[in-house]
N, C-alpha and C positions, 0 to 999 in steps of 0.2 A: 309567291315564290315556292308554293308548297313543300316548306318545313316539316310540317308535321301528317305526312303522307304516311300511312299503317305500316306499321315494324312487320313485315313478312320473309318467309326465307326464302332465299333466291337460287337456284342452280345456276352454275355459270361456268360456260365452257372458256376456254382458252387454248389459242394455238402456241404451239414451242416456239418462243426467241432463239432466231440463230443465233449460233458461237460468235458471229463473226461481231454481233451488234454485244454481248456478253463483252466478247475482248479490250471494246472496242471503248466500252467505261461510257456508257452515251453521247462520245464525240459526235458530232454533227458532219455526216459524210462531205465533206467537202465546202466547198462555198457555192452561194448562189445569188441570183439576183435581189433575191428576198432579204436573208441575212448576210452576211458578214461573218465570217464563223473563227473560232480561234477555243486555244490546248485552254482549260482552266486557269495552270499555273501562269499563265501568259498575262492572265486577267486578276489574278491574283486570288486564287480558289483552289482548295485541297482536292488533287484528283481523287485521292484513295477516299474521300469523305463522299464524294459523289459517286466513284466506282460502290461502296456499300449502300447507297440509296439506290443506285441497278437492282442490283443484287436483292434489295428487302421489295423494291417493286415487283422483280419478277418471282419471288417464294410468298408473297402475301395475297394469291390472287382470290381471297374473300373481300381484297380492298375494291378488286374490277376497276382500277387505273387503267385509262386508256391512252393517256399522252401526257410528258412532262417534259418543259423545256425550262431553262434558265439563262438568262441575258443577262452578261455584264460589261460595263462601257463598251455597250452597244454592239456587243459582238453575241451571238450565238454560241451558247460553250457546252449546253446540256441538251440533247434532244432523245427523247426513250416514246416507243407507241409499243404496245398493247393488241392483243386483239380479245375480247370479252361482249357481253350482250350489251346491249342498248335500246334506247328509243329516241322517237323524238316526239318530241309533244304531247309525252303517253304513251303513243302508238308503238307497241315493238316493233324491234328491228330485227333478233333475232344476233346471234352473234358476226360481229365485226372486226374485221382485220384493219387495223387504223394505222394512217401512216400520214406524211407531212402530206397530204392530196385530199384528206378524208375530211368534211365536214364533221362537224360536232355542234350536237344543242348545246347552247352557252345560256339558257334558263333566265334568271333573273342580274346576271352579267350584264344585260340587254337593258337593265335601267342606267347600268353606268353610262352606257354606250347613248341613252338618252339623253343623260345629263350634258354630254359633251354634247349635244346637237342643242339642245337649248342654250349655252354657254357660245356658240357660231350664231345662232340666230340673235343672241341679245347683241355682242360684238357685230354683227353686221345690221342696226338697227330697225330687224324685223319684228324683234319683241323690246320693247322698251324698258324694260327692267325686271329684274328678278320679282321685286314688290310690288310689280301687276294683281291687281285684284284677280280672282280666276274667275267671279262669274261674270266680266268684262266682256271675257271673250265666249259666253255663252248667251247672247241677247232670245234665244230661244227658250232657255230657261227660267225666263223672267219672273215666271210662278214660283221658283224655290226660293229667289232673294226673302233673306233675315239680315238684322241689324249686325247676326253672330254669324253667318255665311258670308255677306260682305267684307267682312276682315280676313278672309284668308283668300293668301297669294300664293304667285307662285313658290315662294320663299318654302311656305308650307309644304308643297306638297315636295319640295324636292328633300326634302328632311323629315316627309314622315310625321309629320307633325299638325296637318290639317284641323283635329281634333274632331273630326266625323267618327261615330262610330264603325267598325271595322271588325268582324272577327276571324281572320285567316290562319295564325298561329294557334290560337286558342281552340279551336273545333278542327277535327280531323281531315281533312282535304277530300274522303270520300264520301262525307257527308254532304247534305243537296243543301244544308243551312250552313254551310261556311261561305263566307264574304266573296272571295273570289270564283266559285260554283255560282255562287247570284248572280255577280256581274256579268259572268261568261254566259249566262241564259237568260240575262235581260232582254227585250226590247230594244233597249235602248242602254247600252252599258254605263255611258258618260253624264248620262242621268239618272243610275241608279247611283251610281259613284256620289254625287252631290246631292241626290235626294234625302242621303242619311245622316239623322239626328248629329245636332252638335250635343257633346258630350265632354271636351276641353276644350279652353280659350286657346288659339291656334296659336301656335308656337310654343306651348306649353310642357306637352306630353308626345314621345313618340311612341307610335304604332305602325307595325308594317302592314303597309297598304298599298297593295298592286293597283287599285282603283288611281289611288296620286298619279301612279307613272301613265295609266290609264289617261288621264284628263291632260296631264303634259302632252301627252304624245299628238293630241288632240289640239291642243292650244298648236303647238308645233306646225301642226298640219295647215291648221285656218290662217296663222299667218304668214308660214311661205310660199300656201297656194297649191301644195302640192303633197305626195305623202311620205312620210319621214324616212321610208328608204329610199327614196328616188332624193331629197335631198341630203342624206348621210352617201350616196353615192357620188354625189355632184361636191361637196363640201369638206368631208371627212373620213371615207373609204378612197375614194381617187387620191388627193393628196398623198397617199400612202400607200397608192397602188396596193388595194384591195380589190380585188374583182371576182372574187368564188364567195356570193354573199347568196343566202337564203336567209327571207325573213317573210317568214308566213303572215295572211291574214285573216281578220276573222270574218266571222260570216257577213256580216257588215260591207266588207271589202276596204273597210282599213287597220293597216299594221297593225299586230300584237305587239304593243310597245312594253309592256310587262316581262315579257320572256322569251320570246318565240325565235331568237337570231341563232341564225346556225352560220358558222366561223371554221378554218381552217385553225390548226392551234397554231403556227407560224404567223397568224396573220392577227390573235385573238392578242399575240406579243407584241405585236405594233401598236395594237392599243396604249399598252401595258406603258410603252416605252414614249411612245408619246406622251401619256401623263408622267413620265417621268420627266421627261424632257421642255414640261411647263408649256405643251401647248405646242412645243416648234418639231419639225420635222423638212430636216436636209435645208433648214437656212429661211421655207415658208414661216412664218406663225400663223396655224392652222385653228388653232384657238389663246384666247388670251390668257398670257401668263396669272394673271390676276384672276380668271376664272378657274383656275386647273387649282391655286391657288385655296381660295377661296371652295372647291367641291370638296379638296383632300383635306381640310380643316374642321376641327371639331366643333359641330353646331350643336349639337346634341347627345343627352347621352340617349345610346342605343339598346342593342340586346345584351345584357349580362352584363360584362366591363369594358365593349367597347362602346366609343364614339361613333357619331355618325357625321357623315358630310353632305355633299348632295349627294345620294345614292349610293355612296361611295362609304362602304365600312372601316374604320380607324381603329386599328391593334396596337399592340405593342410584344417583344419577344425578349424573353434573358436567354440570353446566349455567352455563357462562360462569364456570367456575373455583369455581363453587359446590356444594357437596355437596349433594343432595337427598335422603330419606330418604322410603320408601317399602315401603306391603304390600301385595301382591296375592293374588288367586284366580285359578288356571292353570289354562286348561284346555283340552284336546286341537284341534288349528286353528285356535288364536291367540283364544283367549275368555278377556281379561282383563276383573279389575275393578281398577282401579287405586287406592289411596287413600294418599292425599300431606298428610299432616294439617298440615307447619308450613306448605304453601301452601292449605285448606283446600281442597283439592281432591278431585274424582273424577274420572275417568277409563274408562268402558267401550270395548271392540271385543269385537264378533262378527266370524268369516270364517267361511272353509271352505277350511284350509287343513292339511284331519286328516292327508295323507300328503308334504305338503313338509317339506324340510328346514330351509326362511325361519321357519317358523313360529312359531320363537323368537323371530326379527327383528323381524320386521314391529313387532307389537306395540310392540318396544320402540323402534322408530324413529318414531314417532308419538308415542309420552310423550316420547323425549329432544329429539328434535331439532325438534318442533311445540310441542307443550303446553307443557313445563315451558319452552321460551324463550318462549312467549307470556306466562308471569308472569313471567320472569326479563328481556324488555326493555319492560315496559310500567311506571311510574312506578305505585307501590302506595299 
């Protein structure tokens, strides 16, 4: 997820927001076949809380927010874009004028987005259980099996928890000996992934490790025969009428299941809302309640005080002495999806803010101190 990418200073240009989108408190111009759109108050959210989260988005632009929307009972009430520099996949892009049309790198977002495709493939009994062995499904690797490799499943790696040694947060990301730099210049990535040392009894200790989503994606691919975008298109993009998907590959020629999905932010909320909504979407169940259930639950602890789930990071927010309870998808320059189920809420941001150290901030200064007061002083 490249966390810990070098603290450098960034110039960043910006175009002016018209008046019109200023006046306009980031109502959502209209409806459309996508969203459903509707006033705050309507939905029960302080416009003037969200008119000053306008307002701090567009005078803060050292944050280089590029898109913020917010969903409540199901309607679209918040949508603001940005125009600021970017990339994708590293590669500049050079500055961008972003608008509900505009792809965006969604970075490590893309493991959520995995978990959900592994959660369709067990539900449609193409993968037999979460507690699959993982090197089951690699009969090719038969040289790495240990007594202490055999016990981890897929259980593990969707929680980070594999107990292979791993170093990605802990060494700089421009560094050629950081964990995810190895894999990426492997041979053979899904074998370098399992080739390293046990170091905790699986299930033990988490560590974040793009290699896990790595081998998922993998596992993914050999048993529905085919590659995990072309079945998140067939199973879990279409249901949702998704169809502006980029998800690069690697040199390999299969999917970067670790990071690489690039998303509409309109469409990164359907996500969002589908996890909220336990899986169903317009009456299908697109995945099972029990597994949405079961990703957004705490299995472990994670980074600092949160939980983790499958792929899926567990918060929590005090909002006016109130406890909030909350899952997200994280991902590298501040690309949340945010889902707040007892306020039925969603919450997206896109930036480009892959080598600050705010990064972590930002995000959450927009859900605590705008959003979740906008339900927390507006009469429900």
């Amino acid at each position: 997820m490249r966390f810990n990418a070098l603290v450098v200073a960034i110039g960043i240009a910006f175009m002016p927001v018209p008046a019109s989108a200023q006046d306009t408190c980031g109502l959502p111009n209209g409806s459309s076949q996508e969203w459903p759109t509707a006033t705050p108050e309507s939905v029960g959210l302080a416009s003037t809380t969200l008119c000053a989260m306008l307002q701090w988005l567009n005078s803060a632009k050292e944050n280089n927010v590029h898109a913020m929307l917010v969903v409540r009972h199901g309607k679209l009430v918040f949508e603001h874009y940005l125009s600021g520099s970017d990339e994708a996949w590293g590669r500049p892009l050079g500055t961008i004028a972003f608008g509900p049309g505009v792809r965006h790198d969604e970075r490590s977002v893309t493991k959520g987005v995995v978990a959900l495709l592994l959660g369709i493939a067990i539900d449609r009994g193409l993968v037999k259980s979460i507690d699959e062995p993982v090197l089951s499904f690699f009969p090719e690797y038969a040289d790495l099996r240990t007594p202490e490799k055999d016990r981890i499943t897929l259980r593990h790696l969707v929680t980070m928890s594999a107990g292979l040694e791993w170093h990605e947060l802990d060494i700089p990301y421009a560094s050629a000996a950081n964990s995810e730099n190895r894999m990426e210049a492997a041979p053979d990535p899904y074998r370098f992934a399992l080739e390293q040392p046990v170091v905790a009894p699986p299930g033990d200790v988490w560590e974040y490790n793009s290699g896990a989503t790595e081998l998922v994606g993998a596992v993914l691919r050999k048993a529905v025969g085919k590659q995990i975008d072309d079945f998140a298109s067939e199973l879990l993009f279409g249901p949702l009428s998704i169809t502006d998907v980029e998800w690069p590959r690697n040199a390999h020629g299969n999917v970067i299941a670790a990071g690489s999905l690039r998303l509409r932010p309109r469409d990164l909320a359907k996500i969002g809302q589908l996890v909220l909504q336990r899986g169903n979407w317009g009456g299908t169940q697109v995945i099972s309640a029990s597994w949405i259930e079961a990703a957004t639950t705490p299995q472990i602890n994670g980074l600092g005080t949160d939980f983790y789930g499958y792929f899926f990071w567990l918060g929590r927010s005090l909002v006016d002495r109130r406890e909030i309870r909350w899952s997200a998808a994280v991902g590298l320059g501040a690309q949340r999806i945010f889902v707040v189920p007892e306020l039925d809420l969603v919450v997206v941001m896109n930036a480009g803010l892959y080598k600050s150290p705010t990064q972590g901030l930002v995000p959450l200064k927009a859900l605590n101190q705008y959003v979740l007061k906008a339900a927390s002083r507006q009469p429900r």
